[in-house]
N, C-alpha and C positions, 0 to 999 in steps of 0.2 A: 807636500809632506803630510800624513797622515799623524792624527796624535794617538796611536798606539802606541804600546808600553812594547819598545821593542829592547833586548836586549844580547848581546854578543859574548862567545862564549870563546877564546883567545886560547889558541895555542899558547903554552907558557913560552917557548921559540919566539913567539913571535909580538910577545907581550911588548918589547923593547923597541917595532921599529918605528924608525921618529916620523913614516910619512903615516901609517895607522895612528899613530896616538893625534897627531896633527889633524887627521880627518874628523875624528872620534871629537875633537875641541870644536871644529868648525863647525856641525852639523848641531853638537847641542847649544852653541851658540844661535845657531838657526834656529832654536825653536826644539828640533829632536830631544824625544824621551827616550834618551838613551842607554843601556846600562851596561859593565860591563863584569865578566867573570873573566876567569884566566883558569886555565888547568894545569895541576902541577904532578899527578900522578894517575897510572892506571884507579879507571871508576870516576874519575872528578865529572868528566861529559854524562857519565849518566846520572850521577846526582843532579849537576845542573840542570837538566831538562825535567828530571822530577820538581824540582824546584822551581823551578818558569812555571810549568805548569799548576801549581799549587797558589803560585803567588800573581797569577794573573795575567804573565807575560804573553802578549801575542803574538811577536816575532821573534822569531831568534834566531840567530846569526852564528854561522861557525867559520868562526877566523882562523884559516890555516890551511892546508893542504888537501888532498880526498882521502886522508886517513880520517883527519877531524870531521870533516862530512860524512863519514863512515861512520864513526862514534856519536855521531848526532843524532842521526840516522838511527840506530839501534839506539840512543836512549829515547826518541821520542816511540818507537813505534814497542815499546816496556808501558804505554799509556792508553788508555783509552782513547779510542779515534777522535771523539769528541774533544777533548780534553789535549790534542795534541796542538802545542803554535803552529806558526808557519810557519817554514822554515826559507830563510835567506843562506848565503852563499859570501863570505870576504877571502878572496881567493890568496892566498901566502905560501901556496906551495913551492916544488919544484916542476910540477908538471900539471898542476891543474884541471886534470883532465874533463873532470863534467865543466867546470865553469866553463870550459874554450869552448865545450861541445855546445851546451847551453845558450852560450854568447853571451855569459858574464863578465863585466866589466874587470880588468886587472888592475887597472888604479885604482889605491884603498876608497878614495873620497866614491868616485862614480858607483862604485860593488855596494856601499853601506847606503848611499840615493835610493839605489836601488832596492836594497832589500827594505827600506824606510817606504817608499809610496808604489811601489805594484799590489795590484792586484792579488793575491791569493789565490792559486790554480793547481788542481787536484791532481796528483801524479801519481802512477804505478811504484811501488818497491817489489824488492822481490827478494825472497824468502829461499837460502840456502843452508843446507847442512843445519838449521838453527839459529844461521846469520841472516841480518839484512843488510840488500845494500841497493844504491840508486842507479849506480852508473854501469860498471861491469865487472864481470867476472873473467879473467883467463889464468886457464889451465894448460899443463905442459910448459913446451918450452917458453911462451910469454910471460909464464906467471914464474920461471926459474928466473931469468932475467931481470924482472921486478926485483923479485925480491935480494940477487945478490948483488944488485949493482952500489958501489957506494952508496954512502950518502953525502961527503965530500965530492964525491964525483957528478952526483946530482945537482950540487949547488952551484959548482962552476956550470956545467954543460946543459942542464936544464936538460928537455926532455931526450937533446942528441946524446946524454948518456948510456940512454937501453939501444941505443943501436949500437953504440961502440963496443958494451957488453957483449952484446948479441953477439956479433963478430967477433969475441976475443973466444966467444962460449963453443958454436958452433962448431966447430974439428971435434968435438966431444959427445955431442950429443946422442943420446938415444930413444930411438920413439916411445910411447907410453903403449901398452896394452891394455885392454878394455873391452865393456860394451857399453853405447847407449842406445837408451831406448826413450821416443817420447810418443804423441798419442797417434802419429800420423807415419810413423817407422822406428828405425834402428840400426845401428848400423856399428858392427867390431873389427872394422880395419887398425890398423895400428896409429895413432896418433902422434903426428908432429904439435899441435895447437889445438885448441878449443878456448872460443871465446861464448859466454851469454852475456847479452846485451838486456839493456835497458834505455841506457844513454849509448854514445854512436862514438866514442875511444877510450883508449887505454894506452900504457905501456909512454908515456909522454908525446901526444900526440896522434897514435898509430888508428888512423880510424878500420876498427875494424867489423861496425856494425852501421854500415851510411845509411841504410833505412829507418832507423829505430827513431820511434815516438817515444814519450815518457807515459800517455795519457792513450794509449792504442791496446791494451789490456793483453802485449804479446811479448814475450820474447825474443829478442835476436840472437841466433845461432851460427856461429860460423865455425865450422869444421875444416882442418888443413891437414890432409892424409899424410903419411909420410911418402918421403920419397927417399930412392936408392942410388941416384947419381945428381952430377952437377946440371946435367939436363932437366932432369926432374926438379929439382932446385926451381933452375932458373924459369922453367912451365910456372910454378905453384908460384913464384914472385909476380909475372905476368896475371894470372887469374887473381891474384888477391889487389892487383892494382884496377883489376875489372870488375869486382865489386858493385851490385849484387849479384853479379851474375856466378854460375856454377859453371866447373870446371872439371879436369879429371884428379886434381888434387881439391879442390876447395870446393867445400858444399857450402852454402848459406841458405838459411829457410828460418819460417817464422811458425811459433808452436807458445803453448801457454805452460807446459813442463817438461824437463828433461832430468831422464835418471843415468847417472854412471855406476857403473858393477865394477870392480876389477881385484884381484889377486893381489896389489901393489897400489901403494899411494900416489896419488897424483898431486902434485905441487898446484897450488890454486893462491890466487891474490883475489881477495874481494875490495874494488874500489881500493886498491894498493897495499889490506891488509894482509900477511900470508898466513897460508891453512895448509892441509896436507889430509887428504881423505883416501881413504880405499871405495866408500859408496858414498852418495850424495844426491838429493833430489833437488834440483830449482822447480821455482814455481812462484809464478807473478800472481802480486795480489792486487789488483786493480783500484786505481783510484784511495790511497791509505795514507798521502801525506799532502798537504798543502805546500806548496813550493813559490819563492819569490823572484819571479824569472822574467826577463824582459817582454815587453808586447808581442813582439815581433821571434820571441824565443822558435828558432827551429826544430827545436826536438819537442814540437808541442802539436799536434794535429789541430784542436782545438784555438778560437781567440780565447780574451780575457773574455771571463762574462758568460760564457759558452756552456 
C-alpha cells in the first residue's frame, strides 16, 4: 500500500452501505490515508476534485456507478493536466460498465486495494459536444434504452434490465437520420445505433466496442444501419455478435473524430449520462488522465511502467 494521500468521493446512494464503510475502516486500519467526501447535490464531484487537487490529494476514488465516474471525470479534466490525481474506480453501480470492462474489482474492499497501490497509467478521454467521458458514448436506440429504463428496475435486474427495455421498446422504434462524417469517410444511411468507444461496453454489459484500448489514442466506432424486416433484425444480431468484423448492417472501424449533422436530435448517453444533440463532434484526446487499473487491465495496450 502506497502512503498517498488518497481520497473517495461517495455517491451520497451509497454513502450508507455497511460493506463500503466496513472496507473504508479496514484499510485505514491498515495503515491507508484515506479520506472521504460524499456528494449530495448537482456540482458537489466538481468541487470536490477542485478541492483534492488544491489540497494535495493524489488519488481519488469515485464510489458509485459510471455516472459518478462521468462526473469525476469532467471535474478532474476542469484542471490542469498536471494538477490532475489519479483517478481510481469503487464500483456501486447497477451496471458498472468501465470497471467490468477494465477488470475492476466489484468487492468494495479489493476496488479501494486497488485504487490504494497500482500504479498510475495514463489513459485517453474523450471530448464530446463539450462533455467528457472515459468509457462510451451510445446514440439512438441504445442510448433511448439507457436512459428510460427504470431505475427500480436497474436495481433488481442489474444490467438484464436494458435488454428487457429493449424488448418492451422495440415494436416502436424509429431509425435516426443523419450524416456522419470522420477523417477517413462518412456515411448517411439511416441509423438504428451508434456506439463511440473508448472503453469496450455499455448499456449494462453490452460489449460493443471489443477492440478498444484506453491508451491506443483512437476511437471505437460501431455503426448498426437500420433494417426493414425481422430478417434484417436477426443478420444485424448475427454481425454484432461477430464483432469486429463488418457486416451489411454493422460497420466497426477505428478513427481519432467523428462528426454527426442532422435535422433532428439524437438521444445519446455519455458513460450513462443523457444528452440530446442535433450536431456533435467526438474527439480523443490522448493520454489526459491517470487511471488506477489493474496490471493486467485489458483495455490497456501498454504494462505498468510503459
Amino acid at each position: 500500500m502506497t502512503d498517498d494521500r488518497a481520497r473517495v468521493i461517495l455517491n451520497g446512494k451509497s454513502a450508507q452501505i455497511p460493506e463500503v464503510r466496513e472496507a473504508i475502516k479496514a484499510l485505514r486500519k491498515a495503515g491507508a490515508n484515506l479520506e472521504v467526501r460524499v456528494t449530495w447535490e448537482a456540482g458537489d464531484a466538481l468541487r470536490f476534485c477542485a478541492e483534492a487537487s488544491r489540497e494535495g490529494v493524489s488519488r481519488l476514488i469515485a464510489g458509485g456507478g459510471d455516472g459518478t465516474v462521468n462526473e469525476l471525470v469532467n471535474g478532474l479534466m476542469q484542471l490542469d493536466r498536471a494538477e490532475r490525481p489519479a483517478l481510481g474506480v469503487l464500483p456501486l453501480g447497477s451496471a458498472n460498465d468501465f470497471a467490468n470492462g477494465a477488470g475492476i474489482p466489484l468487492e468494495p474492499r479489493l476496488a479501494l486495494a486497488l485504487a490504494l497501490e497500482a500504479s498510475p497509467r495514463w489513459a485517453d478521454v474523450v471530448c464530446l459536444g463539450g462533455q467528457y467521458y472515459l468509457n462510451m458514448a451510445s446514440c439512438g436506440f441504445g442510448a433511448e434504452v439507457t436512459s428510460s429504463t427504470p431505475k427500480a428496475m436497474k436495481r433488481m435486474l442489474g444490467g438484464g434490465a436494458y435488454s428487457l427495455m429493449g424488448a418492451l421498446q422495440a415494436w416502436r422504434y424509429q431509425p435516426y437520420q443523419g450524416r456522419l462524417s470522420w477523417p477517413e469517410g462518412e456515411s448517411d444511411a439511416p441509423l438504428f445505433l451508434l456506439a463511440i468507444g473508448n472503453g469496450c461496453q455499455a448499456g449494462g454489459g453490452q460489449r460493443l466496442a471489443p477492440s478498444a484500448k484506453l491508451d491506443d489514442g483512437l476511437l471505437e466506432v460501431l455503426i448498426v444501419r437500420d433494417f426493414e424486416s425481422l430478417s434484417g433484425l436477426r443478420q444485424a444480431l448475427d454481425e454484432l455478435a461477430a464483432l469486429p468484423a463488418c457486416g451489411d448492417y454493422v460497420n466497426y472501424f477505428q478513427t481519432t473524430r467523428l462528426r454527426f449533422d442532422s435535422d433532428a436530435e439524437l438521444p445519446l448517453t455519455l458513460d450513462g449520462e443523457p444528452f440530446e444533440w442535433k450536431h456533435f463532434e467526438a474527439e480523443v484526446l490522448p493520454g489526459e488522465l491517470a487511471l488506477l487499473l489493474p496490471a493486467k487491465c485489458p483495455l490497456m495496450s501498454l504494462a505498468p511502467g510503459c
